[in-house]
SERO-4910 file (N, C-alpha, C, O; in steps of 0.05 Angstrom, whole numbers):
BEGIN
 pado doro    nc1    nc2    nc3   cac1   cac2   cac3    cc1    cc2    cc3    oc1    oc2    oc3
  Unk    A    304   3229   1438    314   3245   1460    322   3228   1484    334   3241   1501
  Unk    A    318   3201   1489    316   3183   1515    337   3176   1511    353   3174   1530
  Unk    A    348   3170   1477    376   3157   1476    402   3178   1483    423   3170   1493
  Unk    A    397   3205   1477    413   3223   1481    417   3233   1515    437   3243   1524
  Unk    A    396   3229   1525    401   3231   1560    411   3215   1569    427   3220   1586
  Unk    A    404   3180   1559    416   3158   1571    452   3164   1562    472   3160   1577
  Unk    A    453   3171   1537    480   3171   1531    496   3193   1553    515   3186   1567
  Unk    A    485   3217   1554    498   3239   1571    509   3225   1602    530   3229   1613
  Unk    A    478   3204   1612    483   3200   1634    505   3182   1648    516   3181   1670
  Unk    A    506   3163   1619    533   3144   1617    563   3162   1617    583   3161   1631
  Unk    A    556   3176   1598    585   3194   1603    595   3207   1623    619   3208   1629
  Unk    A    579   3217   1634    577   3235   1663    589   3217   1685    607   3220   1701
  Unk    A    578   3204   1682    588   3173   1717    614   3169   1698    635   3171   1711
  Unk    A    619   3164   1674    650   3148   1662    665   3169   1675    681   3161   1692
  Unk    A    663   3196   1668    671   3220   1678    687   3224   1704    709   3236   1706
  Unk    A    673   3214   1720    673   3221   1751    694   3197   1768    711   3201   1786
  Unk    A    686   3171   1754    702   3147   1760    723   3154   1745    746   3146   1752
  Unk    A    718   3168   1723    763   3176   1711    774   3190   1731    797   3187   1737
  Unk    A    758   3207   1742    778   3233   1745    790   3220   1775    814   3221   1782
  Unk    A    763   3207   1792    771   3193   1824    796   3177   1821    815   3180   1836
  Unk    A    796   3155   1797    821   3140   1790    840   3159   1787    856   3156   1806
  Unk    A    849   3184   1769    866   3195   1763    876   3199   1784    899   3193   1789
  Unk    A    859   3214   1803    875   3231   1837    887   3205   1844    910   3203   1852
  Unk    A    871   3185   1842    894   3169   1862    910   3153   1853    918   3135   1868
  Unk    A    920   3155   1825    941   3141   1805    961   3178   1813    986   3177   1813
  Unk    A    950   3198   1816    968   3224   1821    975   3215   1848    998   3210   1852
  Unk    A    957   3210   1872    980   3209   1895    996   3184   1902   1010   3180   1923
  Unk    A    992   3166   1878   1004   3142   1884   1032   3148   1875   1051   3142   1889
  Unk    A   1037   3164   1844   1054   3177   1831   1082   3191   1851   1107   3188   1849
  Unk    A   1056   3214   1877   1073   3235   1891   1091   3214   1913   1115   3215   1916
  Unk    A   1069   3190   1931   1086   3180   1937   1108   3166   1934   1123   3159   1953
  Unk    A   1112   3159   1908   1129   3141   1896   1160   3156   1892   1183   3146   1893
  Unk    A   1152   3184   1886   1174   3210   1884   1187   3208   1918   1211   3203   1923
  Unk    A   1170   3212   1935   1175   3219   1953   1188   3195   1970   1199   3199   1992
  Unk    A   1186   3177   1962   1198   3154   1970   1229   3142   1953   1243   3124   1962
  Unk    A   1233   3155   1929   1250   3160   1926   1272   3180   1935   1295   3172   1936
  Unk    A   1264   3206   1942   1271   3216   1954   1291   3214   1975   1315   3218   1978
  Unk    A   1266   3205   1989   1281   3195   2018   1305   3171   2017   1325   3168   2031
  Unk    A   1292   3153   1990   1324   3133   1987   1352   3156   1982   1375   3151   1989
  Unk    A   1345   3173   1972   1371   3177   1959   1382   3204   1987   1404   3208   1998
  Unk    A   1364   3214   1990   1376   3228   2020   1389   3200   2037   1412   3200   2046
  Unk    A   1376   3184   2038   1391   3163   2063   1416   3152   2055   1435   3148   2070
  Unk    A   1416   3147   2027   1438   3139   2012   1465   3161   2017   1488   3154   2023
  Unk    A   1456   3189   2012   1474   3213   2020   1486   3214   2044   1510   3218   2044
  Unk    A   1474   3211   2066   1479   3209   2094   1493   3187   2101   1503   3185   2124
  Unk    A   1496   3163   2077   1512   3138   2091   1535   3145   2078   1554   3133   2088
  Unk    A   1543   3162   2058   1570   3162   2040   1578   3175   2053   1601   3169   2057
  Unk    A   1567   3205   2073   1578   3221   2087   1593   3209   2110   1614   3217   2118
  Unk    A   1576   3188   2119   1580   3178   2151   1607   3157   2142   1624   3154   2160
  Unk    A   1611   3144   2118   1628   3123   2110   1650   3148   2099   1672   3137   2094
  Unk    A   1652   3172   2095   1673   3189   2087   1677   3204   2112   1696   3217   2103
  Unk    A   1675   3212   2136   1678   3214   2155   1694   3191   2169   1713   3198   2183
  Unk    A   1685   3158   2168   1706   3129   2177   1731   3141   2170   1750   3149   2184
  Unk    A   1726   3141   2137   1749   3145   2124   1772   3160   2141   1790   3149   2154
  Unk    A   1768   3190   2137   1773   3201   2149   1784   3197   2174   1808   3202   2176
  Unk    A   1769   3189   2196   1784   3190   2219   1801   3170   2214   1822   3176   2225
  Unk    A   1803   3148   2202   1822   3129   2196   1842   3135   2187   1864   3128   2196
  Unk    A   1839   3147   2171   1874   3156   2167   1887   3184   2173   1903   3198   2160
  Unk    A   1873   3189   2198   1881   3212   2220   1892   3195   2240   1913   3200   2253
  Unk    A   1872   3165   2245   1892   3149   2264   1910   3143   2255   1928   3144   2272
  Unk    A   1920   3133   2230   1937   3116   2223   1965   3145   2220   1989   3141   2225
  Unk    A   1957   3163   2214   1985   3190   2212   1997   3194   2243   2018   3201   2253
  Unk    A   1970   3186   2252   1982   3203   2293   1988   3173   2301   2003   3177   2321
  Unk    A   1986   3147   2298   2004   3124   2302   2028   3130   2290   2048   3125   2304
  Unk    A   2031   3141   2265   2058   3138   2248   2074   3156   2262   2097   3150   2269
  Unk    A   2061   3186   2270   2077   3202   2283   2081   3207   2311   2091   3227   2322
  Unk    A   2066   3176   2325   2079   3182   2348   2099   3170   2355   2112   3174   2376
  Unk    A   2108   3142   2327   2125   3126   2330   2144   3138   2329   2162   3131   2344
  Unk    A   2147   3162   2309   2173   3182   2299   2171   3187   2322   2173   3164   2333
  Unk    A   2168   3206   2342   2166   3215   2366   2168   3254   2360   2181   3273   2367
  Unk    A   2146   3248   2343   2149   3289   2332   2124   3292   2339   2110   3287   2319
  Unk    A   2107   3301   2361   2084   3304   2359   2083   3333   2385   2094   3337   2406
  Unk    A   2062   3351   2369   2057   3379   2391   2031   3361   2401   2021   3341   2392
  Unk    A   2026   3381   2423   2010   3367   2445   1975   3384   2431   1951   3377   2433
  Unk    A   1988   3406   2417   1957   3424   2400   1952   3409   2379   1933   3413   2364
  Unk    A   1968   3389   2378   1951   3376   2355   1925   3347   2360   1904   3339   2351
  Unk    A   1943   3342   2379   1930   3325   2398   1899   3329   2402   1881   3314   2395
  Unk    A   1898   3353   2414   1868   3373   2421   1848   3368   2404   1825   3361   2409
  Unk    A   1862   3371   2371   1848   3388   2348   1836   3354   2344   1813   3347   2347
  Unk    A   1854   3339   2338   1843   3311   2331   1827   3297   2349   1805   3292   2339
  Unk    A   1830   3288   2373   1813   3283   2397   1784   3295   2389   1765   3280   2389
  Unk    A   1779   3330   2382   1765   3339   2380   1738   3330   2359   1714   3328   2363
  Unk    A   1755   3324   2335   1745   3318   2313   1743   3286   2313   1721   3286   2302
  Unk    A   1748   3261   2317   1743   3241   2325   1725   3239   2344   1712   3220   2339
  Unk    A   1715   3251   2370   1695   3255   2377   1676   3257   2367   1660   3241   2377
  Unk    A   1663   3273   2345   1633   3274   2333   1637   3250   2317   1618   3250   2302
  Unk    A   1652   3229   2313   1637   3203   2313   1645   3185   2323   1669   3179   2319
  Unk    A   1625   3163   2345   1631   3152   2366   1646   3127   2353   1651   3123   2329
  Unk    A   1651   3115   2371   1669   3087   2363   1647   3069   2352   1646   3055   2332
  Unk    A   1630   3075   2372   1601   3054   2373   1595   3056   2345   1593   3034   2333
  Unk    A   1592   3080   2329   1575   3076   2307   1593   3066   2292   1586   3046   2278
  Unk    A   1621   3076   2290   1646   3058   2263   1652   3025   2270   1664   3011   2253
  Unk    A   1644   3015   2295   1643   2981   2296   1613   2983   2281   1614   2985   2256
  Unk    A   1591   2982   2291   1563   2985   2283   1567   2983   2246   1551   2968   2235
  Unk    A   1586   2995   2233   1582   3000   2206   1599   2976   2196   1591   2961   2179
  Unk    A   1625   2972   2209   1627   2950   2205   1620   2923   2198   1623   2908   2179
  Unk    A   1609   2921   2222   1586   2902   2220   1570   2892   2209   1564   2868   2210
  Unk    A   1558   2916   2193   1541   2919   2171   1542   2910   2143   1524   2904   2127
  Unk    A   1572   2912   2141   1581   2902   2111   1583   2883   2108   1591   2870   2128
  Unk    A   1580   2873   2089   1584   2843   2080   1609   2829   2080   1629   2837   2069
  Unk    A   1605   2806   2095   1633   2793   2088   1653   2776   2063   1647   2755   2052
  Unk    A   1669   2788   2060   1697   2775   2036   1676   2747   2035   1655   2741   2045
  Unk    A   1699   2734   2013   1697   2702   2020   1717   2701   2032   1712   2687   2052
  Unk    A   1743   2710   2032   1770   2712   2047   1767   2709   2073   1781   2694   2087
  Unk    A   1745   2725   2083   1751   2727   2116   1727   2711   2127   1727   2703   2151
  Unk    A   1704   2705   2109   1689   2686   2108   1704   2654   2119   1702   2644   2142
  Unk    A   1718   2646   2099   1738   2631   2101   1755   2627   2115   1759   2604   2121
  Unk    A   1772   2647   2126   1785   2647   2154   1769   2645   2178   1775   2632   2197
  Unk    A   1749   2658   2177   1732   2654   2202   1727   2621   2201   1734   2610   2221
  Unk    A   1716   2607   2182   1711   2579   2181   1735   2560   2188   1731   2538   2198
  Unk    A   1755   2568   2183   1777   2548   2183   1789   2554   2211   1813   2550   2210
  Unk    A   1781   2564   2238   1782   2570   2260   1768   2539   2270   1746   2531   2263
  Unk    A   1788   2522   2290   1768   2507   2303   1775   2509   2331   1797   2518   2337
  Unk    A   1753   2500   2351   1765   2505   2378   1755   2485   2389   1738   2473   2376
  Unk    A   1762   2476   2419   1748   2459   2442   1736   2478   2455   1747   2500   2459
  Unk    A   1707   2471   2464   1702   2479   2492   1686   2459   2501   1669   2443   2493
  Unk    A   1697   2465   2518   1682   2449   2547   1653   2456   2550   1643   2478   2545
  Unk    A   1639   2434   2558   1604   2436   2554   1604   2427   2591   1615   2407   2598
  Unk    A   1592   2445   2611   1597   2442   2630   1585   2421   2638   1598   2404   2650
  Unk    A   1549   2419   2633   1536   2402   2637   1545   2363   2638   1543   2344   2654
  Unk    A   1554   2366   2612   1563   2337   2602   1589   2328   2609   1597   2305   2607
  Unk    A   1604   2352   2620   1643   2355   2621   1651   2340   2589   1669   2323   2593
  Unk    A   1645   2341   2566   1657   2343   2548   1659   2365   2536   1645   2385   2536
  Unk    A   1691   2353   2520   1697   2381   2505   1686   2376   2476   1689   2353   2467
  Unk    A   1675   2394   2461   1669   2389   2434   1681   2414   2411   1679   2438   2416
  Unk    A   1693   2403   2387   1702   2422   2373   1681   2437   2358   1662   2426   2348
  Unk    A   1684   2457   2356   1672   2481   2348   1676   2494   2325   1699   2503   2326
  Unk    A   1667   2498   2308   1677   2503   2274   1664   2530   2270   1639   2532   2270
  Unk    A   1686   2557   2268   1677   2579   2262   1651   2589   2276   1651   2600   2298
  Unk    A   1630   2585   2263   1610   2602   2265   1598   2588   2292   1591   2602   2311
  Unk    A   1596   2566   2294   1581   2547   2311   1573   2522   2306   1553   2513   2318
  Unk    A   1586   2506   2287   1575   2479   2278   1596   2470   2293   1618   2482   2297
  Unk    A   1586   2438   2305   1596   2429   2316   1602   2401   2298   1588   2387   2284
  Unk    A   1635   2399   2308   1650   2378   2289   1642   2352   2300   1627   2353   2319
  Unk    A   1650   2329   2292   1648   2305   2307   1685   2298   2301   1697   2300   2280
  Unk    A   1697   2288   2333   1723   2278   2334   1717   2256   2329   1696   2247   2339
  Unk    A   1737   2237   2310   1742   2209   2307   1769   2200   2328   1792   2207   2322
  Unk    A   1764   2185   2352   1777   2175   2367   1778   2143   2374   1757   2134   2367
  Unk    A   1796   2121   2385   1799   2103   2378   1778   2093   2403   1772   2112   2417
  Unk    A   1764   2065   2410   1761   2050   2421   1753   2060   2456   1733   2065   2469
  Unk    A   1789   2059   2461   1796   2069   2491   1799   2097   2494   1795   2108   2516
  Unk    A   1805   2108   2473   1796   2134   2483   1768   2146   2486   1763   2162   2503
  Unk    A   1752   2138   2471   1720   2134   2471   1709   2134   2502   1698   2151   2517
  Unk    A   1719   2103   2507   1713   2096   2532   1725   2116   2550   1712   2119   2571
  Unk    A   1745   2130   2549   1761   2140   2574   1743   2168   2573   1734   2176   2595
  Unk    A   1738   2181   2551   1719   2208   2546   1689   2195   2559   1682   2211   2576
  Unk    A   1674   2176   2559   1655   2178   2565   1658   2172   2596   1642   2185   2609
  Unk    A   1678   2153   2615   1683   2162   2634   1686   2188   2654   1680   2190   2677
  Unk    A   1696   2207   2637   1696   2230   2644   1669   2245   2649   1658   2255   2668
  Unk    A   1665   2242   2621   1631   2257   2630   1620   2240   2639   1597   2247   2640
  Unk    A   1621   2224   2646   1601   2214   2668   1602   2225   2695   1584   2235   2708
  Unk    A   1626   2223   2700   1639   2235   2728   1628   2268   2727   1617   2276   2747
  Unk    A   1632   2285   2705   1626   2307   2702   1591   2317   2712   1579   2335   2725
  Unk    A   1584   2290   2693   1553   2302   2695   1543   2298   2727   1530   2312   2742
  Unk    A   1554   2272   2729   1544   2272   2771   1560   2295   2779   1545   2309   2792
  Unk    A   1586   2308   2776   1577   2337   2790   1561   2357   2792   1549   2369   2810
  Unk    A   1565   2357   2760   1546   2377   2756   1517   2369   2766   1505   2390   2771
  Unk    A   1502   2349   2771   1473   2340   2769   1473   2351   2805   1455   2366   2813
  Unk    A   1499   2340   2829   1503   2347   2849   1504   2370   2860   1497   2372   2883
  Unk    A   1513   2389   2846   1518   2415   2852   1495   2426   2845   1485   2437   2864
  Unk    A   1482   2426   2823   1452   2439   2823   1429   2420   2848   1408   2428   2859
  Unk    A   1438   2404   2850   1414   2393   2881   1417   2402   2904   1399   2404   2921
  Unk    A   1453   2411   2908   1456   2428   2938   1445   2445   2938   1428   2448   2956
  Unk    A   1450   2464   2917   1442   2489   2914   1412   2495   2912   1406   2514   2926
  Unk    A   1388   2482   2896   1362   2483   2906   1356   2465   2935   1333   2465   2944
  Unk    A   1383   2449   2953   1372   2446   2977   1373   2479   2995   1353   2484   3009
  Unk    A   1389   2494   2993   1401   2507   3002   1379   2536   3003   1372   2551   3021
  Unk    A   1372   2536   2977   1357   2559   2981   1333   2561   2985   1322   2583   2988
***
């Protein structure tokens, strides 16, 4: 009889530790639904908001075409104004933004180079797309004549910030 209580009592606790695991393998389950869910609602709301771009996009591009014709009523004007309003400009740059870039425009953006002027140093340094900065290959005397400059540059600049904390 000792072995048959010990057995019951083993089963009883196995029992209890299944069922505690089960509930929470069940609400791990509900959240997992529910988190799906919500992906695919959010996913809905971005196709809406990206078919709405659409949309006003090629409402701009018809009322450009037809104002170039020069056929346009002034009630239509209203109706569109109206409807391009419920979505701001702000959010169709914003989405923009968001997407990923080509390699195309990737690439054009990169192959952009510019000078600017570094006020501190008075050199100009070229600038490669995003923000890497190039190094110019220049001869000898021109070397020398660029570091002349910023030199001259930087005693302004070093001068103009000393008046100005005499000053205040």
């Amino acid at each position: 009889m000792d072995k048959k209580k010990s057995k019951r009592r083993r089963s009883s606790s196995e029992d209890s530790t299944s069922s505690s695991s089960s509930d929470s393998s069940r609400e791990k389950k509900k959240l997992r639904k529910l988190k799906k869910k919500l992906k695919k609602e959010q996913k809905k709301t971005e196709r809406a908001l990206k078919k709405k771009l659409k949309e006003e996009k090629r409402k701009l591009k018809k009322k450009k075409s037809s104002s170039d014709r020069g056929s346009r009523d002034e009630g239509d004007d209203i109706k569109k104004d109206d409807k391009s309003a419920d979505i701001p400009l702000e959010l169709m740059e914003k989405s923009k933004a968001m997407a990923p870039m080509t390699k195309e425009e990737w690439e054009k953006r990169q192959s952009v180079i510019r000078r600017v002027l570094d006020e501190e140093s008075g050199r100009y340094r070229l600038i490669k797309g995003d923000g890497e900065v190039l190094e110019e290959i220049v001869s000898r005397d021109r070397h020398k004549q660029i570091n002349r400059q910023a030199t001259l540059a930087d005693g302004a600049f070093f001068q103009s910030q000393t008046i100005e904390k005499k000053f205040k």
